[in-house]
PADOPA-463922 format. One line per field, with one value per atom (N, C-alpha, C): residue in three letters; atom name; x negated, z, y negated. Coordinates in nm, 3 decimals. Example, Ala and Ser with C-alpha at 12.3 -4.5 7.8 and 13.67 -1.06 7.14 Angstrom:
BEGIN
aa = Ala, Ala, Ala, Ser, Ser, Ser .
at = N, CA, C, N, CA, C .
c1 = -1.319, -1.230, -1.320, -1.285, -1.367, -1.290 .
c3 = 0.780, 0.780, 0.780, 0.708, 0.714, 0.787 .
c2 = 0.569, 0.450, 0.330, 0.225, 0.106, -0.003 .
This chain:
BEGIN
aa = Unk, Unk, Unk, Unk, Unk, Unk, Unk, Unk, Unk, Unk, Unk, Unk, Unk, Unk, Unk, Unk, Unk, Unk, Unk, Unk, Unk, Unk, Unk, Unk, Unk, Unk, Unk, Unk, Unk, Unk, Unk, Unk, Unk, Unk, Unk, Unk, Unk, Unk, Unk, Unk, Unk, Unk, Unk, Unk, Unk, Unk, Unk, Unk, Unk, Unk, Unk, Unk, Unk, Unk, Unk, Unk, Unk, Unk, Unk, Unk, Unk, Unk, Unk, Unk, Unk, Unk, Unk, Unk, Unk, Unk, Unk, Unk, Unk, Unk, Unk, Unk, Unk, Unk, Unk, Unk, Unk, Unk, Unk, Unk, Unk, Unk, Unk, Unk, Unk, Unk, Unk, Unk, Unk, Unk, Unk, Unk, Unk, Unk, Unk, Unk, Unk, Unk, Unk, Unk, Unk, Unk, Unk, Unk, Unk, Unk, Unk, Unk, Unk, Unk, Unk, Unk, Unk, Unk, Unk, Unk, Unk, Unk, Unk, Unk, Unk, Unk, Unk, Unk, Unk, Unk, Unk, Unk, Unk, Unk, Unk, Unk, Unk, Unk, Unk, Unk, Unk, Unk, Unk, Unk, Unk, Unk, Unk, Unk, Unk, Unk, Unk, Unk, Unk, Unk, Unk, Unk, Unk, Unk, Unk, Unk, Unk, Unk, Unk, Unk, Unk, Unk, Unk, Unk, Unk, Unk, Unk, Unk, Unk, Unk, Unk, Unk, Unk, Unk, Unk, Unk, Unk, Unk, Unk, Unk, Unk, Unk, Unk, Unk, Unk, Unk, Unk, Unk, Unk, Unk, Unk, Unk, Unk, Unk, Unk, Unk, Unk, Unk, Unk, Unk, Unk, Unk, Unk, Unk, Unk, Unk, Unk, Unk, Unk, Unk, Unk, Unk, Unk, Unk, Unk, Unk, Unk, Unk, Unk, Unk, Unk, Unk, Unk, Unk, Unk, Unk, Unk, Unk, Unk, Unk, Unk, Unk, Unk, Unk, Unk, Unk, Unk, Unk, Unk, Unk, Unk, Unk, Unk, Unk, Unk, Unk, Unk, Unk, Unk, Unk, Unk, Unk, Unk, Unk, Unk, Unk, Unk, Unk, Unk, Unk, Unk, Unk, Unk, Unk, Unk, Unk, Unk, Unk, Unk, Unk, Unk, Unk, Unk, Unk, Unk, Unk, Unk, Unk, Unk, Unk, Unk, Unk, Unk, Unk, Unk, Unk, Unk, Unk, Unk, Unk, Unk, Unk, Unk, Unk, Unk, Unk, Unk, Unk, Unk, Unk, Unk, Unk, Unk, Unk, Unk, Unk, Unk, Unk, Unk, Unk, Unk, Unk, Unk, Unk, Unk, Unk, Unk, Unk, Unk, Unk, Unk, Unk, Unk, Unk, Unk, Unk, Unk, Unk, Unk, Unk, Unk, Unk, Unk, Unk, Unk, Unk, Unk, Unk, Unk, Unk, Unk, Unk, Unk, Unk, Unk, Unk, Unk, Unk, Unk, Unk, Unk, Unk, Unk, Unk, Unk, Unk, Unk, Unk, Unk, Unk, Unk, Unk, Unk, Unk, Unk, Unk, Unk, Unk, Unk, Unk, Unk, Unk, Unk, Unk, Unk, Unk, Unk, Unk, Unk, Unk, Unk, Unk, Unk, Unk, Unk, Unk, Unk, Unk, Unk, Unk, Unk, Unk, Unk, Unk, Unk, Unk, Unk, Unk, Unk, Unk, Unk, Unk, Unk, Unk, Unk, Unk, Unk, Unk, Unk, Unk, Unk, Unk, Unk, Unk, Unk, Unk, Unk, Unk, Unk, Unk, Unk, Unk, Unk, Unk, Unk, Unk, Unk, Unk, Unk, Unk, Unk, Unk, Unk, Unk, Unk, Unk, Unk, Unk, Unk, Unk, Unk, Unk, Unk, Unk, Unk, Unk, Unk, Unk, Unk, Unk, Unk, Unk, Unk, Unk, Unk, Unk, Unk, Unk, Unk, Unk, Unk, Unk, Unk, Unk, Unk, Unk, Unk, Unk, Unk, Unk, Unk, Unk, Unk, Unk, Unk, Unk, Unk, Unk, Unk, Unk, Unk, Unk, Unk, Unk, Unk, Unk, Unk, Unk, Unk, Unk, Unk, Unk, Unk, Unk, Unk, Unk, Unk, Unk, Unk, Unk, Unk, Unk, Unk, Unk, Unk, Unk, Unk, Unk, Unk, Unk, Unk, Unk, Unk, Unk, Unk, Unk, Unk, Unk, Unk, Unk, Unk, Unk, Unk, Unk, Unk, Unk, Unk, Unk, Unk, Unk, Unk, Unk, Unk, Unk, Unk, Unk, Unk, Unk, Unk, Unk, Unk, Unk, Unk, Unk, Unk, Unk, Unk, Unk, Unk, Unk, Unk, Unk, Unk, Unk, Unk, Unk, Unk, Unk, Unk, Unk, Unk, Unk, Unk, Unk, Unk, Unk, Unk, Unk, Unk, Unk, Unk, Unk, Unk, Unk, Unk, Unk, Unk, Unk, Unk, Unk, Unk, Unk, Unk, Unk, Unk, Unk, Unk, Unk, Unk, Unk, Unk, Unk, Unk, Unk, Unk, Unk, Unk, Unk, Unk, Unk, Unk, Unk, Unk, Unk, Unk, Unk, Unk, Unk, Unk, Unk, Unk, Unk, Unk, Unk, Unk, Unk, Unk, Unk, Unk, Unk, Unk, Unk, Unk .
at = N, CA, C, N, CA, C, N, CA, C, N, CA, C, N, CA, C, N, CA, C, N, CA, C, N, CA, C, N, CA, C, N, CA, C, N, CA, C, N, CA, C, N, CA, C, N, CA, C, N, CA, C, N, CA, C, N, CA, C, N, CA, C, N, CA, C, N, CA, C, N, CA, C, N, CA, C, N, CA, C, N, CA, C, N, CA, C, N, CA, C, N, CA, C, N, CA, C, N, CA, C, N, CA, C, N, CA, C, N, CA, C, N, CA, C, N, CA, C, N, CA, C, N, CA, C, N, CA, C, N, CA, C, N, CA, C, N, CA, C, N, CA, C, N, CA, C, N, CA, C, N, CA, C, N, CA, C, N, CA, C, N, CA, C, N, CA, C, N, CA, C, N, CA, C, N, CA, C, N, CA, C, N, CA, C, N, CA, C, N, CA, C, N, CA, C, N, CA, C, N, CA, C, N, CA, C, N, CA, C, N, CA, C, N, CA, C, N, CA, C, N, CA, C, N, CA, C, N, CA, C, N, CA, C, N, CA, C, N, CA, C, N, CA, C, N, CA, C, N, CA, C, N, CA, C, N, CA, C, N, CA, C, N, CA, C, N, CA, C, N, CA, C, N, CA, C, N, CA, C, N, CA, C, N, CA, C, N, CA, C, N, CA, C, N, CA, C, N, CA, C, N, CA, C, N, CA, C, N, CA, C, N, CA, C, N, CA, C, N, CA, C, N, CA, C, N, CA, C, N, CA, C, N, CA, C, N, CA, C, N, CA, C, N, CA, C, N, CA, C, N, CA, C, N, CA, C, N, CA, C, N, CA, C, N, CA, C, N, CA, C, N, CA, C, N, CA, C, N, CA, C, N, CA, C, N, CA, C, N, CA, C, N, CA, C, N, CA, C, N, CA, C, N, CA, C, N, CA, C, N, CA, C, N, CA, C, N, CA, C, N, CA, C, N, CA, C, N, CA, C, N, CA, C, N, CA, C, N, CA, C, N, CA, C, N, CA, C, N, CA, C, N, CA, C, N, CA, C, N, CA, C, N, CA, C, N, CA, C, N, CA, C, N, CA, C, N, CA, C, N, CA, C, N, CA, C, N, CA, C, N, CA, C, N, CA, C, N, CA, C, N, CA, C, N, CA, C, N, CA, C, N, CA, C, N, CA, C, N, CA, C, N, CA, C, N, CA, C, N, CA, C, N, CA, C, N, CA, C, N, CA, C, N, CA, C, N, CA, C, N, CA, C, N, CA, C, N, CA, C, N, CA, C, N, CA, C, N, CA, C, N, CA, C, N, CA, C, N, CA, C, N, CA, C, N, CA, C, N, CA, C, N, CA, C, N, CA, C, N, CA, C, N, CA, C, N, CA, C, N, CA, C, N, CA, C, N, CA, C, N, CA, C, N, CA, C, N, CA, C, N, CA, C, N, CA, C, N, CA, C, N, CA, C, N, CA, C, N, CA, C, N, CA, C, N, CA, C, N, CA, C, N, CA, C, N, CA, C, N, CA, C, N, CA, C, N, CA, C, N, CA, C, N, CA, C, N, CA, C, N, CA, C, N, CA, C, N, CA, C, N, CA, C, N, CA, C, N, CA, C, N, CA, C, N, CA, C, N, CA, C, N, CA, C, N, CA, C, N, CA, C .
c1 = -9.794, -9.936, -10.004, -9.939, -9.973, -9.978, -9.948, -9.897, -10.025, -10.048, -10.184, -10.321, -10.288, -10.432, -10.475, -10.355, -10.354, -10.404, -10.326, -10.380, -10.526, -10.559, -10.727, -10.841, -10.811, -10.853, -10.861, -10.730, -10.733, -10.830, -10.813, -10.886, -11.008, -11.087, -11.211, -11.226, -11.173, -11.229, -11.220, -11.146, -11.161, -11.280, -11.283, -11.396, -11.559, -11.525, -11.670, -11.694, -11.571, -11.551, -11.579, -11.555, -11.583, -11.701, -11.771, -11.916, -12.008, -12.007, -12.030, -12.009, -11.905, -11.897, -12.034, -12.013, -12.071, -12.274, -12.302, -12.414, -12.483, -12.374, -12.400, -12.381, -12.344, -12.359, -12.517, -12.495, -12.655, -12.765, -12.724, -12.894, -12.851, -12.770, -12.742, -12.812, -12.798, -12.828, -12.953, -12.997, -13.125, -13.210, -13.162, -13.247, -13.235, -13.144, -13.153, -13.236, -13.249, -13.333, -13.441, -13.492, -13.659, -13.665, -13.603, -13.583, -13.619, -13.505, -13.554, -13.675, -13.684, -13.828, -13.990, -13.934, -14.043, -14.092, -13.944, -13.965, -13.993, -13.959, -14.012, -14.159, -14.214, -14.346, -14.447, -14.359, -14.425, -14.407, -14.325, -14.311, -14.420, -14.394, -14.556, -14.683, -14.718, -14.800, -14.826, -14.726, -14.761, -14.773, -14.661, -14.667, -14.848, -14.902, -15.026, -15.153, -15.162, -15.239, -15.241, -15.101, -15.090, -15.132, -15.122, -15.187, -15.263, -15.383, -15.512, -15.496, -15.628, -15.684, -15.741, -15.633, -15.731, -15.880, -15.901, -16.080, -16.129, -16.160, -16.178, -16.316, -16.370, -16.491, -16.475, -16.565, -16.522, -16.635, -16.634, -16.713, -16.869, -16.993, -17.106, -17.172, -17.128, -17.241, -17.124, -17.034, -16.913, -16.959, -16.947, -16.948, -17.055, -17.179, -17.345, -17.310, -17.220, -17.189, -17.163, -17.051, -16.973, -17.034, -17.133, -17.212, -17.326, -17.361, -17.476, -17.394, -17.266, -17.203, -17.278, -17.273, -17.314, -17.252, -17.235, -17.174, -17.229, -17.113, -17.134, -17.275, -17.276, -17.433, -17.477, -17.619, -17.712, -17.776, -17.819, -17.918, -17.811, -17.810, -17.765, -17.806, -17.702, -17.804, -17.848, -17.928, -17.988, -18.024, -18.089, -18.146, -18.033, -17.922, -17.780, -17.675, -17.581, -17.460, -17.444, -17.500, -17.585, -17.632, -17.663, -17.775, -17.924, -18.008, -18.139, -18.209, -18.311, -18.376, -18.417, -18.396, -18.396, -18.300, -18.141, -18.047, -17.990, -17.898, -17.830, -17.718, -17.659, -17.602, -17.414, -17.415, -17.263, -17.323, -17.413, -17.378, -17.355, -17.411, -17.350, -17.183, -17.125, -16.998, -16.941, -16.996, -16.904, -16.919, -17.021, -17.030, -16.979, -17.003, -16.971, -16.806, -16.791, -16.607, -16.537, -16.664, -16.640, -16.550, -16.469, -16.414, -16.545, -16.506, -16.614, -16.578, -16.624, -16.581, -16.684, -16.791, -16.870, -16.976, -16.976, -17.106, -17.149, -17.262, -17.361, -17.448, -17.530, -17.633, -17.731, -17.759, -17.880, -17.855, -17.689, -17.639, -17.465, -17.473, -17.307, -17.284, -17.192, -17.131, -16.998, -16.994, -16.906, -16.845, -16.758, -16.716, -16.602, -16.571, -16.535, -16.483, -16.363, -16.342, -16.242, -16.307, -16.287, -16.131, -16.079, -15.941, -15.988, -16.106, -16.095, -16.175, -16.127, -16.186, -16.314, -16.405, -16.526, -16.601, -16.688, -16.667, -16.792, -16.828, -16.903, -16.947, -17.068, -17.086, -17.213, -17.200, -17.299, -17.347, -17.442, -17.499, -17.640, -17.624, -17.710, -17.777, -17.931, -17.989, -18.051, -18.054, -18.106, -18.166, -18.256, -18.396, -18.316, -18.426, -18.354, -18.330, -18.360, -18.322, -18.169, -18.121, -18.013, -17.987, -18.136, -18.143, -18.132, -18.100, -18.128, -18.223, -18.301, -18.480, -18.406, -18.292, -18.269, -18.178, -18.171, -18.021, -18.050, -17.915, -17.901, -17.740, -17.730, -17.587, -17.594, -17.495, -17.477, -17.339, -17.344, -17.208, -17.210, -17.074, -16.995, -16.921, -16.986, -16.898, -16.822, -16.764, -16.702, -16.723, -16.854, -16.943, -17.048, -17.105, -17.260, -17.248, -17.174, -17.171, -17.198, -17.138, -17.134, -17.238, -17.302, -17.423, -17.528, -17.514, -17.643, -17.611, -17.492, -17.444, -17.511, -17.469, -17.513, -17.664, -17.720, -17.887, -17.926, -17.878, -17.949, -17.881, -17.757, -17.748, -17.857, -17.878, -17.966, -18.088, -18.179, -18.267, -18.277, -18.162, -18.173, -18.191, -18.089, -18.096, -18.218, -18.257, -18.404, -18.564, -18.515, -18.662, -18.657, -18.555, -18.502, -18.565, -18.526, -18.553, -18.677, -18.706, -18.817, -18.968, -18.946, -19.033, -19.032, -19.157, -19.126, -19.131, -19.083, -19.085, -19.171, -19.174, -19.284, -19.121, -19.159, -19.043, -19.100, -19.066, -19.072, -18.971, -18.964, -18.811, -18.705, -18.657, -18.524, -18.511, -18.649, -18.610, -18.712, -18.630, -18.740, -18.783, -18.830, -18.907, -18.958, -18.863, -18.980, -19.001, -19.095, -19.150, -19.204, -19.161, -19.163, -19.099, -19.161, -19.104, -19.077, -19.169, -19.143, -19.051, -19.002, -18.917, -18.907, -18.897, -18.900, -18.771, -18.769, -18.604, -18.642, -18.596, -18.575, -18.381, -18.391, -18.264, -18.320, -18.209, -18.209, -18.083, -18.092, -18.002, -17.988, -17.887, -17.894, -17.789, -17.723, -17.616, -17.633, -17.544, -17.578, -17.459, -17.465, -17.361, -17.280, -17.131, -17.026, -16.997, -17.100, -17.070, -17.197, -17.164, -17.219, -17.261, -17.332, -17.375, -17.536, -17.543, -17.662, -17.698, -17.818, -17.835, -17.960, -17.878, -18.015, -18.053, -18.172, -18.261, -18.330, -18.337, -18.398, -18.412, -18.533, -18.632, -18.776, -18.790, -18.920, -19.099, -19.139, -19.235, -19.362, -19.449, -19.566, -19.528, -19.412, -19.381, -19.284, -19.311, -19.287, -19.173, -19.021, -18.902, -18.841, -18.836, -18.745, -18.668, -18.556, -18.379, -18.340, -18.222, -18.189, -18.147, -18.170, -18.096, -17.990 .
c3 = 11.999, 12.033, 11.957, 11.946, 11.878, 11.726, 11.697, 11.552, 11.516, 11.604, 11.618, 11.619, 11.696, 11.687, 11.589, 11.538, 11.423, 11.285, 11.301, 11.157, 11.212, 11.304, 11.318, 11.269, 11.369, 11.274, 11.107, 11.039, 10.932, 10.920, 10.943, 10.873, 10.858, 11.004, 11.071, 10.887, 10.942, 10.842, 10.686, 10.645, 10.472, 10.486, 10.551, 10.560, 10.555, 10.639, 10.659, 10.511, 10.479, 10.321, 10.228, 10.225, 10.111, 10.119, 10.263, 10.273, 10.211, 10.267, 10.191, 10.054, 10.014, 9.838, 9.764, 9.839, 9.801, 9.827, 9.909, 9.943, 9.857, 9.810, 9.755, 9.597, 9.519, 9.373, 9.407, 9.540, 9.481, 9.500, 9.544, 9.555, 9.452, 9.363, 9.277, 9.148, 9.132, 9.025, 9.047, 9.193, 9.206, 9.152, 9.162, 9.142, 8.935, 8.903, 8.773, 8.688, 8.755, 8.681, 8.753, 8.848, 8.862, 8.753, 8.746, 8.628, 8.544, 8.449, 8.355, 8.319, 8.423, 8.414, 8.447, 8.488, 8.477, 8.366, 8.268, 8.157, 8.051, 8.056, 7.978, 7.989, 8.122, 8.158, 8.073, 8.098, 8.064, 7.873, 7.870, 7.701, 7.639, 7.695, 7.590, 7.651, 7.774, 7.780, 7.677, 7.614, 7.539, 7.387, 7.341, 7.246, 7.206, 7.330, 7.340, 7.335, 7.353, 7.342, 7.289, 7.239, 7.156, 7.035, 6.950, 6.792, 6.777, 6.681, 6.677, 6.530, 6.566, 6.456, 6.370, 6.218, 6.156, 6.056, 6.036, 5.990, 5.933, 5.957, 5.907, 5.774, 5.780, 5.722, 5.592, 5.497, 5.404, 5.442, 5.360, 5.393, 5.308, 5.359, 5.292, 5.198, 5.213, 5.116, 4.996, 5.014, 4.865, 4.847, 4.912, 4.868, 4.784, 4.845, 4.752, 4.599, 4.652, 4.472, 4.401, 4.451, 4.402, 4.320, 4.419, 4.400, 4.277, 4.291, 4.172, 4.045, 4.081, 3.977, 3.942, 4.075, 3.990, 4.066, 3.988, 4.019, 4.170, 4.209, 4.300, 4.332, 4.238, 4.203, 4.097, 4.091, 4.024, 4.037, 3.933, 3.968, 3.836, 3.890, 3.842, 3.680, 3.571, 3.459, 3.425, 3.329, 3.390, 3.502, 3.530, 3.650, 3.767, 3.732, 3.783, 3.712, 3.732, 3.691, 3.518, 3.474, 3.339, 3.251, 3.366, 3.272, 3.290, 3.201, 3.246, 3.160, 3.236, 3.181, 3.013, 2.971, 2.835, 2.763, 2.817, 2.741, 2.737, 2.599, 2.549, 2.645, 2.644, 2.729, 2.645, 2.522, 2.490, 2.550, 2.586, 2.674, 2.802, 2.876, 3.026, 2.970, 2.925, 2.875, 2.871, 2.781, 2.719, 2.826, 2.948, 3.048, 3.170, 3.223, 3.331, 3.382, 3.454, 3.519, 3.627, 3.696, 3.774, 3.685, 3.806, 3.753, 3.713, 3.622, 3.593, 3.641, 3.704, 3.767, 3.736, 3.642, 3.652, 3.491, 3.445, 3.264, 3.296, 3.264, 3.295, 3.195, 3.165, 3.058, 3.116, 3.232, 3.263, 3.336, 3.355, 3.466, 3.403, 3.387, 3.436, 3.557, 3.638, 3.722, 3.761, 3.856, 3.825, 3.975, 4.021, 4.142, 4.181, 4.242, 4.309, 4.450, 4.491, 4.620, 4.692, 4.767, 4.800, 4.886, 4.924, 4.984, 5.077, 5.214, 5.315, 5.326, 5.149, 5.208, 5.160, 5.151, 5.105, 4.982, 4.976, 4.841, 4.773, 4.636, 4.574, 4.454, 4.492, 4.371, 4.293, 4.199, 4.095, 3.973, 3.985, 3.882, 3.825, 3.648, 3.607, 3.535, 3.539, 3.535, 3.350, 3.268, 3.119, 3.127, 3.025, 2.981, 2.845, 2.782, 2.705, 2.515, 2.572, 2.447, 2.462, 2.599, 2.612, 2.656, 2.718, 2.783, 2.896, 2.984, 3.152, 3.147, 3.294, 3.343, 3.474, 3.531, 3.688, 3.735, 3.849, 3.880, 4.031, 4.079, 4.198, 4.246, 4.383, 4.424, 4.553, 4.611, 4.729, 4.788, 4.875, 4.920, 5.087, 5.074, 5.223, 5.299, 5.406, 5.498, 5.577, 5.682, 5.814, 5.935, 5.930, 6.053, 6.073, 6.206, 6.221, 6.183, 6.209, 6.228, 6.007, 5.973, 5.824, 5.776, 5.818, 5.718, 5.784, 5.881, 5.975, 5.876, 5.840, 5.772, 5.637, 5.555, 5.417, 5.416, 5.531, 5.499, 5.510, 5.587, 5.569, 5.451, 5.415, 5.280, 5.168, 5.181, 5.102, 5.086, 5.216, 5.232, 5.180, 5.180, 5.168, 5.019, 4.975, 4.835, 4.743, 4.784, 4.726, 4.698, 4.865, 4.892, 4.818, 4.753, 4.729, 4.561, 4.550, 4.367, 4.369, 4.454, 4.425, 4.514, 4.558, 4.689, 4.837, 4.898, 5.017, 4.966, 5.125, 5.085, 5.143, 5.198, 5.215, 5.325, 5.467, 5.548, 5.609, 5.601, 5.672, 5.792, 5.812, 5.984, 5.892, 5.812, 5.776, 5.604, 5.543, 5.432, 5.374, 5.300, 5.283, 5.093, 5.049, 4.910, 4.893, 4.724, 4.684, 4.514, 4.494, 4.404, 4.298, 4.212, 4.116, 3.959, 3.906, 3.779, 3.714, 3.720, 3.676, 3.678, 3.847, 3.874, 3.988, 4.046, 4.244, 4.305, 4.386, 4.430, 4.613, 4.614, 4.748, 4.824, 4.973, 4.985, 5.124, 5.136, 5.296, 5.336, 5.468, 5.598, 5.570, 5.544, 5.521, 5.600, 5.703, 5.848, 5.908, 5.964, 6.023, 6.079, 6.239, 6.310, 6.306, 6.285, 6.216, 6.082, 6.002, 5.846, 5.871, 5.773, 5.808, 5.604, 5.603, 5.438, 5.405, 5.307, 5.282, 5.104, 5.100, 4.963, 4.843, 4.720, 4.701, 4.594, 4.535, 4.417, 4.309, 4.196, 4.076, 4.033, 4.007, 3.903, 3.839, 3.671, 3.667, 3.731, 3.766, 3.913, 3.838, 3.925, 3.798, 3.738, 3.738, 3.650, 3.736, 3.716, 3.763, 3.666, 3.790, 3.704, 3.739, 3.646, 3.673, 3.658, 3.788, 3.801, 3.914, 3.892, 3.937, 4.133, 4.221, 4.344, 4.342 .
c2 = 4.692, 4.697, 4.809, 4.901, 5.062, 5.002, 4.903, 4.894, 4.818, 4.704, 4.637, 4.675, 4.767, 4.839, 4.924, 4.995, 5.064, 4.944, 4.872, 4.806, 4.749, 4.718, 4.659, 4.814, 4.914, 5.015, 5.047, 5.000, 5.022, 4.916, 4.802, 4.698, 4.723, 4.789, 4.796, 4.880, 5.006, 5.143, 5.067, 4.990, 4.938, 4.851, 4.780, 4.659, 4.748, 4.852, 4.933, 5.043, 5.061, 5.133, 5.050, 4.898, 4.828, 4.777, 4.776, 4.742, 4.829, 4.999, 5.084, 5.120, 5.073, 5.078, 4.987, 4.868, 4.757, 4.809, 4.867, 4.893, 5.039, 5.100, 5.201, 5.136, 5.069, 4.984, 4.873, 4.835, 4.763, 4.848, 4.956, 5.044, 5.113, 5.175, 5.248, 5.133, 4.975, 4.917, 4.872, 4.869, 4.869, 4.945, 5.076, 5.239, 5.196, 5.191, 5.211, 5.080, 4.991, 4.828, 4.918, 4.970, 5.014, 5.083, 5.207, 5.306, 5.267, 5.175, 5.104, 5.038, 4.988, 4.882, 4.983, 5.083, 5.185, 5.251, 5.281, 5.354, 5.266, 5.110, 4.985, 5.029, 5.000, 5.034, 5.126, 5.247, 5.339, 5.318, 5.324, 5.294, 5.212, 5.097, 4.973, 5.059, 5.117, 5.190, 5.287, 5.379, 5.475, 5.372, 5.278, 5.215, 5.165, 5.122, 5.038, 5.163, 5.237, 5.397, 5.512, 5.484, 5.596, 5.668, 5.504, 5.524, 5.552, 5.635, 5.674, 5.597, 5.536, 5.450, 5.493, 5.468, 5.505, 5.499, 5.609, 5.601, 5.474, 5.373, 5.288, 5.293, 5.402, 5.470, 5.547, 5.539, 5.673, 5.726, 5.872, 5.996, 5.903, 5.882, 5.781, 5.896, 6.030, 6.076, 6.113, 6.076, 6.060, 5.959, 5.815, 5.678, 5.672, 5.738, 5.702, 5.776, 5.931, 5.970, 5.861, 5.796, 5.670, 5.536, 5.524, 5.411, 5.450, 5.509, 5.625, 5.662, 5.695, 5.751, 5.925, 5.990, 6.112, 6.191, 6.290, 6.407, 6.518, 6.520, 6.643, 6.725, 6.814, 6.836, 6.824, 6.754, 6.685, 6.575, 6.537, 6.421, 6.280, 6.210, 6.042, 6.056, 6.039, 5.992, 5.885, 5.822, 5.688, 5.683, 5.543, 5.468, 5.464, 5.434, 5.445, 5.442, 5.517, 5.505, 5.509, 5.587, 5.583, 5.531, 5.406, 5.300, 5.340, 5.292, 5.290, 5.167, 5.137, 4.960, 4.942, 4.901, 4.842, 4.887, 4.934, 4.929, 4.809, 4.792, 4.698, 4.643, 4.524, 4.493, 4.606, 4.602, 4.651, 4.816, 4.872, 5.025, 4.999, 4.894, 4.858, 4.808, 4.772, 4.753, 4.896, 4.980, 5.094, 5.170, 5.197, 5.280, 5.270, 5.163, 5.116, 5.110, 5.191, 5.197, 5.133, 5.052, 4.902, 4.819, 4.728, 4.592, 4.520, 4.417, 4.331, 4.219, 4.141, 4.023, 3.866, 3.962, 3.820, 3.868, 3.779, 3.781, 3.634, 3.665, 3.544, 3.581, 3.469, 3.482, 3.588, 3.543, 3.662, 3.784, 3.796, 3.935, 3.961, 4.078, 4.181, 4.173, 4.153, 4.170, 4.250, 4.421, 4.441, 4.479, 4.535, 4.543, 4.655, 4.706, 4.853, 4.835, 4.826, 4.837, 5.006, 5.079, 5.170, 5.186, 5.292, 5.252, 5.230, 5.227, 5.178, 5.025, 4.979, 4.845, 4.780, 4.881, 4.897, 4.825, 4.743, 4.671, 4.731, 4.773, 4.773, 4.669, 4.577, 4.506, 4.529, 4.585, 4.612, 4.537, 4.444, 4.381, 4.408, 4.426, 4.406, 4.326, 4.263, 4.158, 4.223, 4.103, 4.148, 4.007, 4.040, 3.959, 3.925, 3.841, 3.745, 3.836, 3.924, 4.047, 4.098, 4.060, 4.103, 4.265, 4.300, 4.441, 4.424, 4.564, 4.571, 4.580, 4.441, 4.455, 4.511, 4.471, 4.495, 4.544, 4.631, 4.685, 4.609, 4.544, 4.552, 4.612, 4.666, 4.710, 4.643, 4.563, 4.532, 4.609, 4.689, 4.755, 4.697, 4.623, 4.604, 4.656, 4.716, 4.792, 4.776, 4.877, 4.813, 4.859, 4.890, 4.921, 4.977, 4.945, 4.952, 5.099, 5.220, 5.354, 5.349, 5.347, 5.357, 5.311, 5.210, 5.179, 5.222, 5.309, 5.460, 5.524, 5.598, 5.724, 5.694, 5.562, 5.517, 5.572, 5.454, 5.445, 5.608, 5.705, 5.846, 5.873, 5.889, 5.937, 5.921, 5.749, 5.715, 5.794, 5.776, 5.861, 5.978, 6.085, 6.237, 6.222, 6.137, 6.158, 6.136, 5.997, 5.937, 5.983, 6.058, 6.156, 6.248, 6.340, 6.442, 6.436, 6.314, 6.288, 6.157, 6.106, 6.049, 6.064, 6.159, 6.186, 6.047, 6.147, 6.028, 5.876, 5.812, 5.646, 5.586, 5.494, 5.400, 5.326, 5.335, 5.317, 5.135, 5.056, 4.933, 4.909, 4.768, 4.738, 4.762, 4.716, 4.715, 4.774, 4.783, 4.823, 4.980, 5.051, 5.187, 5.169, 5.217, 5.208, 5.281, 5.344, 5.431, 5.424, 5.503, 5.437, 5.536, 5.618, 5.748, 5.705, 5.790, 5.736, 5.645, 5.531, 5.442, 5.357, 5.395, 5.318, 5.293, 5.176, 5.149, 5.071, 5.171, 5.172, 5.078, 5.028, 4.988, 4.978, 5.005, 5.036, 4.926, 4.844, 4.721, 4.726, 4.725, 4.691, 4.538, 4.526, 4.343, 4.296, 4.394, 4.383, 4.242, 4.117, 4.041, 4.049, 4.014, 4.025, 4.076, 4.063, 4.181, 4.237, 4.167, 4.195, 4.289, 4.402, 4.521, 4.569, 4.608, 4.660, 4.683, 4.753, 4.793, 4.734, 4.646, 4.643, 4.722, 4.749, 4.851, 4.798, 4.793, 4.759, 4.841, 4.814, 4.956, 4.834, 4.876, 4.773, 4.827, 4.870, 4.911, 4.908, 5.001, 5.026, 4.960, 4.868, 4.771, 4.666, 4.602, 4.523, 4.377, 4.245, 4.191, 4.135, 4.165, 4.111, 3.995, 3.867, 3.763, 3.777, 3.763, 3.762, 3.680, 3.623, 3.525, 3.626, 3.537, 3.602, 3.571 .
């Protein structure tokens, strides 16, 4: 009987030891899959917030150097980029440090894309002498913030060398030296850019749009 009871005890005490083993591995693998699945958690959290984006922008009063082609300090030679109207079409050739992407009977076409993207297209329009009558630049941005920054660049610079402008809704103009510059917000929905115009001031120029 002593022997009986003894082994039911034993039995009792392993059965209650292997229950407890057993209860202490599923809260132990419990605890570590939360763990895990917490620090998963937290991980795509930091993965998803962490990155700082970058500038999608360049600095606009470099870009306008860019676009002008002038130096740091001073003033642009030529009209732009050191053309000015009634040069030959072989000095827009020998000057110009744009890709060329387009010759047409009545326009050069040349083009510039910045590292963030940024496109510069610069064409000039010649009369049937084969001179510049027209400059136009269309530059594409990548946001409303950049073509704020552009259009004041523009401004500082223009006023600066052509006196005040003549401000309209979307486009400013000015008009010195024999020459009239207009600068437009031509932004529609997410496409974002500013286009600018040089064309002799008094004088009515045919060029193709």
């Amino acid at each position: 009987m002593n022997t009986f009871f003894t082994r039911m005890k034993y039995f009792i005490f392993l059965k209650k030891s292997l229950i407890l083993i057993l209860f202490l591995s599923v809260s132990y693998a419990c605890s570590t899959a939360t763990k895990e699945d917490t620090d998963s958690k937290t991980a795509d959290s930091i993965a998803l917030t962490s990155p700082v984006r970058k500038d999608l922008n360049s600095d606009q009063s470099a870009l306008l150097q860019t676009i002008l082609a002038t130096p740091e300090s001073g003033e642009a030679t030529g009209i732009i980029r050191g053309i000015t109207f009634g040069d030959p079409v072989s000095k827009v050739k020998a000057t110009e440090t744009f890709e060329m992407f387009e010759e047409k009977p009545d326009h050069l076409g040349y083009t510039q894309d910045t590292p963030q993207l940024e496109s510069i297209d610069v064409l000039y329009y010649i009369d049937s002498e084969k001179k510049v009558n027209k400059i136009t630049v269309d530059v594409y941005l990548n946001s409303a913030e950049a073509t704020k920054q552009l259009w004041s660049a523009g401004i500082r610079y223009f006023t600066e060398n052509y006196d005040k402008p003549k401000e309209e809704k979307s486009v400013v103009t000015w008009n010195k030296k024999s020459v009239r510059i207009n600068m437009e917000d031509v932004s529609k929905g997410k496409d974002f850019g500013l286009k600018f115009e040089f064309f002799p001031s008094g004088k009515t120029i045919l060029a193709a749009k």
